[in-house]
N, C-alpha and C positions, 0 to 999 in steps of 0.2 A: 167327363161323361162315363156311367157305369153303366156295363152294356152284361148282362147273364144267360150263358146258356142251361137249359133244365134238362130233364128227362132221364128217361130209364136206363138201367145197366145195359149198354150196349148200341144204347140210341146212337150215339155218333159224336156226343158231347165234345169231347181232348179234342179229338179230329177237327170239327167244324171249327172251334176258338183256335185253331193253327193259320186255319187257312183264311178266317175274318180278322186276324191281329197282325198277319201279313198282307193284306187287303187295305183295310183302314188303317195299317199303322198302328194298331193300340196295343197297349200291352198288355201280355196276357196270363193271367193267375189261374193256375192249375189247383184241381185237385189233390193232396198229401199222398197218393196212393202208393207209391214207394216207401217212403218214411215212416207208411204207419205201423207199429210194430203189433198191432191186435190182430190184420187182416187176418190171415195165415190161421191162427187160433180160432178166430173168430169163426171163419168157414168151415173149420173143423170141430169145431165143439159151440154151435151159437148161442144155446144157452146159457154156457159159462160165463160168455165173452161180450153179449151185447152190450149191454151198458160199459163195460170198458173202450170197445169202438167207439159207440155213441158220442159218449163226453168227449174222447179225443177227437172225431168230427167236428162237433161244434166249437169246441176249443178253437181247432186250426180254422175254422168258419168265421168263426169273431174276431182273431187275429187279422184275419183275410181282410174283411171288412172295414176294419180299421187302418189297415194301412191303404187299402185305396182310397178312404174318405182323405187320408193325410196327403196321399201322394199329389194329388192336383193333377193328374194326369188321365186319358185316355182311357180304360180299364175293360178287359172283356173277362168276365170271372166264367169258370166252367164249372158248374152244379151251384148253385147258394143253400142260405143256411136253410130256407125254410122248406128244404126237401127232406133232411134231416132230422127236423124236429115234425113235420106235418105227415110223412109218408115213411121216411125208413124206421123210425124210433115207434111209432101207433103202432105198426106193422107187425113188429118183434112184440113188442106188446100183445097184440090180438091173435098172434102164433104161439104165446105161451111160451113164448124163449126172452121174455123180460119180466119181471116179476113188479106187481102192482108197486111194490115200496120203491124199484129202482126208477121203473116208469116217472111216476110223481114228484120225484125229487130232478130228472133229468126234466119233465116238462114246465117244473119250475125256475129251473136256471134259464131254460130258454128265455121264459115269459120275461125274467132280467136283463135278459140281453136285448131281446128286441127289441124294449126300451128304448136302448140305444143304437140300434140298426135302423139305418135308411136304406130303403129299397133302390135295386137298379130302376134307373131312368128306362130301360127296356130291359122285358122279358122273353127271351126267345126260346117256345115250348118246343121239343123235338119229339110227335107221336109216333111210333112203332107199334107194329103188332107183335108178339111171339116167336113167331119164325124170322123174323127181322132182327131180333135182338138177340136171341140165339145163335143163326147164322155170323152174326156180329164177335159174340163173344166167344166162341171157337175160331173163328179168323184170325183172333188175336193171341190167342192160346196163354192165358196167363194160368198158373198152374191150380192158385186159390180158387179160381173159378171154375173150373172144373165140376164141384159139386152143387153148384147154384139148378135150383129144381126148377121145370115148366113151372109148379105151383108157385113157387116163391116169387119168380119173374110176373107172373099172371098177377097176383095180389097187390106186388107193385104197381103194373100199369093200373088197377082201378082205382086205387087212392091218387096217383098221378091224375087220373082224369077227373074223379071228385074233386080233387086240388084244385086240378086248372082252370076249373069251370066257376069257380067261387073266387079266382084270384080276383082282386080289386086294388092291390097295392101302387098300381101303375103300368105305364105301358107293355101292349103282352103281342106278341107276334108267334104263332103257331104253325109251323112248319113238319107237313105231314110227310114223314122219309122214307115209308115203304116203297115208292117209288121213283127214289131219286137217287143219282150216286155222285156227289158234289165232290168227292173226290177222283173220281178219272173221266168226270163229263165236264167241260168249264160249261157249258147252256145249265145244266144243273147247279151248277155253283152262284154262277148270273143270276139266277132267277130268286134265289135265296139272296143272293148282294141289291136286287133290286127293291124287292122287298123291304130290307132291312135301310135302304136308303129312303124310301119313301116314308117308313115311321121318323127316323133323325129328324126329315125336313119336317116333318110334323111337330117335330119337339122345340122347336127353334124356332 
């Protein structure tokens, strides 16, 4: 079973797939965000550097994919591909920090790949407001992020929600966390495990 967590920078995404992959047992594939060596440049110069991010995204995205389709195992993924290619890559696009030629040529490789991508058996959407994801990402204090603007966060969450509202690939569970804190409440963690126990039995 492939199980996906989505949503914005700062939603709660790593967090939640620690404490559901210790939960259910599954095992759980991370996001590259250590190893990618663009970040860093990227936040600091993002029109140079989009499309280099980009493709290293969905590179590590398709990889991702293919080895849980291989594994035969359990799988809880944190972010998929098509937040990548449907919200963060248009995004950079329509901010003028991706250049039509680079755009076109990255949302053709996607089109290639998702060819051959199967979707998770479940999608677990994580809504935030602003102040939630902000709070969030100074909690954390990573240093690249630092210069991430209200704007750039805001323009996210609305293609997130354009997104989520047209997804059809499969099943989608949407878990609204401005008011929850699933890590130092376990009632909050429960209510999200029950949730997500009642879609499985659905799938089965």
């Amino acid at each position: 079973m492939h199980v996906a967590i989505a949503g914005n920078i700062g939603a709660g995404k790593t967090t939640l797939t620690k404490l559901l992959a210790k939960h259910f047992k599954w095992e759980p594939h991370y996001e590259s965000v250590a190893e990618n060596p663009y970040l860093d440049d990227f936040y600091g110069e993002m029109e140079r550097w989009s499309f280099n991010l980009q493709v290293y995204f969905l590179n590590s995205r398709f990889r991702q994919i293919l080895e849980i389709r291989e594994s035969g195992k359990n799988i809880i993924q944190d972010r998929t591909i098509y937040e990548d290619a449907r919200i963060f890559a248009p995004n950079l696009h329509a901010m003028g920090l991706m250049t039509n030629r680079d755009y076109n040529n990255y949302d053709s490789l996607f089109d290639l790949m998702e060819r051959l991508v199967s979707p998770p058996d479940l999608l677990i959407y994580l809504r935030a407001s602003i102040p939630t994801l902000v709070g969030q990402i100074h909690k954390r204090g990573r240093d690249y992020e630092n210069s991430i603007s209200i704007d750039y966060l805001s323009r996210l969450n609305e293609r997130y929600e354009a997104w989520i509202t047209k997804y059809n690939k499969g099943n989608l569970l949407i878990i609204d966390v401005d008011n929850l804190d699933f890590v130092d409440n376990q009632e909050d963690l429960g209510s999200i495990i029950d949730k997500i126990d009642a879609q499985i039995n659905g799938l089965f």
